[in-house]
Structures are given as structure tokens and as C-alpha cells.
C-alpha positions in Angstrom: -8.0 2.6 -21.7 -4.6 1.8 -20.3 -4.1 -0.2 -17.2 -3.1 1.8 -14.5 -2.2 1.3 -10.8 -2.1 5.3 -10.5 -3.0 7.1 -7.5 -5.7 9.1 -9.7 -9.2 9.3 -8.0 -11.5 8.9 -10.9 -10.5 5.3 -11.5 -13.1 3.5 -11.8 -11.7 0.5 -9.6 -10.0 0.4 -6.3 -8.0 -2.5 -5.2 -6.9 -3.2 -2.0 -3.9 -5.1 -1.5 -0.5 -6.3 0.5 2.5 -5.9 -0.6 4.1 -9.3 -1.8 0.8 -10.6 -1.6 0.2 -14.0 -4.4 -3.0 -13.3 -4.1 -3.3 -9.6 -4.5 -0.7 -10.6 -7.7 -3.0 -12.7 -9.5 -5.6 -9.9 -9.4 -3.7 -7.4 -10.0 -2.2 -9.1 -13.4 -5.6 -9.6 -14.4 -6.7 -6.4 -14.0 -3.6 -5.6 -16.2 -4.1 -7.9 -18.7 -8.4 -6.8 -19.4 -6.2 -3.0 -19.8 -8.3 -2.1 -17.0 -7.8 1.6 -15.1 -7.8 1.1 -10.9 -5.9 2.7 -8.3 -4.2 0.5 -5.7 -4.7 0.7 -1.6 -2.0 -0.7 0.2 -3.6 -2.0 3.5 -1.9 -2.4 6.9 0.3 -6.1 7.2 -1.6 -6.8 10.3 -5.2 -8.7 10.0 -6.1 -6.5 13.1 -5.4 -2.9 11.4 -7.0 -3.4 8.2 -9.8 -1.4 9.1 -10.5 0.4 6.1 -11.0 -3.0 4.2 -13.2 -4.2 7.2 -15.5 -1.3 6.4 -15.6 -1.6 2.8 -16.3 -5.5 2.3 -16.9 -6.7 5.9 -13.6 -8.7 6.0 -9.8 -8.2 7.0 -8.8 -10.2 4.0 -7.1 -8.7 1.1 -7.6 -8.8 -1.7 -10.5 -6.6 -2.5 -11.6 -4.8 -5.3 -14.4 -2.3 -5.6 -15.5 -1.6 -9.1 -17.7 1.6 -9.5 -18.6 0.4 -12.7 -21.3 -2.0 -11.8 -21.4 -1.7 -8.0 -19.7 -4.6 -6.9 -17.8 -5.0 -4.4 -15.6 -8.3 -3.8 -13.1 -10.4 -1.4 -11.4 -13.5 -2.2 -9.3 -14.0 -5.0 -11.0 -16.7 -6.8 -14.3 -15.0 -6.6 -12.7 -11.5 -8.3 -10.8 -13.5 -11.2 -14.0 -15.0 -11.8 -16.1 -11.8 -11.8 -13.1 -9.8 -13.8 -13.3 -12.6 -16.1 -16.9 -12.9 -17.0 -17.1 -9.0 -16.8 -14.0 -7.7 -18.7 -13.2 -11.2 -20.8 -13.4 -12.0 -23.8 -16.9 -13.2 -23.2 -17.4 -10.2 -20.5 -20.5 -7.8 -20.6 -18.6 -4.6 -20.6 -18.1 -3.5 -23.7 -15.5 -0.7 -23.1 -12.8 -3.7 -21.9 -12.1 -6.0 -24.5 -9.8 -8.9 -23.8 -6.2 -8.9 -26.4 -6.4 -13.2 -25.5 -8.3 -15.2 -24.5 -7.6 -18.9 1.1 -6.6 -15.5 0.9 -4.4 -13.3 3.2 
């Protein structure tokens, strides 16, 4: 599978991110790197607006991914590397998504 930030809907992932975001960056090479299909959702600058992430993970704060593969739904950077790495690692549980090597907005 080849990573993809398409617009396609059957990605199995959706990440929702800011533009120029570090944190939305550091996800989003992961995701990348694990070869890993999603579709971005840019989210309004303003904390206020960001409704849409609000009723997806109960928070304003991006990033957020939402992986249809095993229900999950996440916030916080440090919290998705962690569950992208021990689900798509090396060491993952996802067989399909195989590793090559081994304070949020």
C-alpha cells in the first residue's frame, strides 16, 4: 500500500491537521514512513471553529487521526506516534503495514 494524503474516501485513516503545524508534521511523516493510506482534513486556524474535530475526538486540538482500521480514534501527538508505532511498526500488530526501518495546537 502506498502512503497517500489523497482526497480518496475509502482511506482507511483520516487525519486532521493545520497547515504548518510541527505537530501535525511529525504525524503525518510517520504515517508516511509505516507507507500508510489516509486522507488529510485541513481544519479551521482558529481553536474556536474547529468544530468538526470537536465532534470527532471531543477536543479543538489538532492533530487527530481516526483509523478505521481498529476503531481508534486519537488527539495529541505523542499519544498517535506511539499508537502508529506499536500498531504499524516494526513490532506493530497489523500485519498489512510493515515498517522498511526500524502540547499540541
Amino acid at each position: 500500500m502506498e502512503a497517500s494524503a489523497s482526497a480518496a474516501s475509502d482511506a482507511p485513516i483520516t487525519f486532521y491537521r493545520l497547515q504548518a503545524c510541527p505537530y501535525c508534521e511529525r504525524v503525518a511523516r510517520l504515517l508516511e514512513e509505516y507507507d500508510l493510506e489516509y486522507r488529510s482534513r485541513f481544519v479551521e486556524p482558529m481553536h474556536s471553529r474547529r468544530d468538526v474535530v470537536k465532534r470527532i475526538a471531543g477536543v479543538r486540538s489538532v492533530p487527530v487521526v481516526v483509523d478505521e482500521n481498529t476503531g481508534v480514534t486519537m488527539a495529541e501527538s505523542a499519544n498517535i506516534v506511539d499508537y502508529l508505532e506499536s500498531t504499524y511498526g516494526e513490532n506493530g500488530q497489523q500485519p498489512d503495514a510493515a515498517a522498511e526501518a526500524g502540547g499540541d495546537d
